[in-house]
N, C-alpha and C positions, 0 to 999 in steps of 0.2 A: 416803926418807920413807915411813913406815906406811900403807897403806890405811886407813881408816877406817870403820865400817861402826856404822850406828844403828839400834837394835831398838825398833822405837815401838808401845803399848798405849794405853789412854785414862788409867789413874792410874800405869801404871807400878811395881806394886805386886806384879802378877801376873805376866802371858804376858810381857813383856820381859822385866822382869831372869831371867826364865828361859833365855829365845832369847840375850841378851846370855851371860850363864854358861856356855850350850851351845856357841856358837858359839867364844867363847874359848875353851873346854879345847880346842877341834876343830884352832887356829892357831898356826902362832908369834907369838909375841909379840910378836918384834921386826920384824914385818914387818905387823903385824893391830892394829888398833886396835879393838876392839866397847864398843861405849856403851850407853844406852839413856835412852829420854826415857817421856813420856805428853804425850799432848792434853790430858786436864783437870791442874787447881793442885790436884787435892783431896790431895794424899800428899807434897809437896813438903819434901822434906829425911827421909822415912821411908826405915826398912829397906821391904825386900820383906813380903810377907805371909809372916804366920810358915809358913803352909800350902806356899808355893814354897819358904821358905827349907827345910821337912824333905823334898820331895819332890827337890829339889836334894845335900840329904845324903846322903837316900836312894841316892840314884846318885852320890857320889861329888862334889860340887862344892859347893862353899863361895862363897854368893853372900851374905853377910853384913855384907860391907863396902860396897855398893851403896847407895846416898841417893835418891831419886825425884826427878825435875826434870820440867821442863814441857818439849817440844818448844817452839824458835822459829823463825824464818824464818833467823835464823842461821847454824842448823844445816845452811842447805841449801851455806853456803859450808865450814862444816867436815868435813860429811862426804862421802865416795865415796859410796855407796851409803846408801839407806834405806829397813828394810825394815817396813811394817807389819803389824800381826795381824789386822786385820778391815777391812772396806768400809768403816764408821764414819772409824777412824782413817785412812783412806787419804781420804776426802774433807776431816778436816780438815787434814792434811798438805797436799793439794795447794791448799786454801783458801790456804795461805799464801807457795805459791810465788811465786816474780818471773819466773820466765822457762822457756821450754820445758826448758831445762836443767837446771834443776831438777827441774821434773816428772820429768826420764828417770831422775835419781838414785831414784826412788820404785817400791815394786813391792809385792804381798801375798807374803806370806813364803812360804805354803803352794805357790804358783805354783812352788816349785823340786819338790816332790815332785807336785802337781798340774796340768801347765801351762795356762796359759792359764782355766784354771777360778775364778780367785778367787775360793778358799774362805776360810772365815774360820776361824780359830785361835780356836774356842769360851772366850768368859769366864770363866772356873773359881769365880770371887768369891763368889757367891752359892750355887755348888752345894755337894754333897759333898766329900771330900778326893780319890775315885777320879776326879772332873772333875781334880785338879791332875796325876794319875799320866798320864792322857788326853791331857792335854795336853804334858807331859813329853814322852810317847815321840811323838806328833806332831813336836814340836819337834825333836827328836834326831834324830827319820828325815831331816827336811826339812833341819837347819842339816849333817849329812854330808854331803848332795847338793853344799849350798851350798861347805862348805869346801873341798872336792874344784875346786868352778866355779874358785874366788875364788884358792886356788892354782896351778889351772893357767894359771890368766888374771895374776896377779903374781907369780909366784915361778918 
């Protein structure tokens, strides 16, 4: 059975399906599952922001088939791990847990290149296009560390 692994932002529009896309090319496929959700309904059934979808090209990955969805409590029995982009997201994640178990599934993303530091994965949305490049290689630095973790720990 796949690991399962969820890349959660507040619309799911930006910084996930980015970290989701990163983190997939980084896995096998047949052994990695990576998702991605958002805390808010506001983008529910959208592509990614066209801004992620070129900085995505840009380097190579094709996140274009991706749909935004809402994170739910659900999510905490589908997936292995889940990982959030900001302190934001990570309080409303854990608003929704049921049980310490849950909670453990939960981490800030940034925490595999920063430990312990819970940095936040800066919102790209409202700035310029070099905030999505920013956050790009953030992403890429932190989700190598992870794939590295994630294989040596299931594969």
């Amino acid at each position: 059975m796949p690991v399962k692994i969820l890349m959660v932002c507040l619309g799911n529009i930006c910084r996930s399906p980015l970290a989701e896309g990163i983190l997939a090319s980084k896995l096998p496929q047949d052994k990695f599952i990576v998702d991605s959700a958002g805390t808010g309904n506001y983008h529910i059934g959208r592509q990614p922001d066209q801004r992620s979808i070129l900085v995505a090209q840009k380097n190579g990955l094709d996140i274009t088939h991706q749909k935004a969805r809402q994170f739910s409590s659900k999510d905490f029995d589908e997936f292995d791990y889940i990982y959030v982009m900001d302190s934001s997201n990570y309080d409303n994640v854990i608003e929704l847990a049921k049980s310490e178990a849950h909670k453990a599934k939960v981490d800030m993303i940034l925490n595999h290149l920063f430990p312990g530091e819970n940095v936040d994965v800066p919102d790209p949305y409202y700035g310029l296009q070099n905030g999505f490049d920013m956050v790009y290689e953030m992403l890429d630095e932190t989700c190598t560390i992870l794939a590295q973790k994630l294989q040596e720990k299931h594969t």
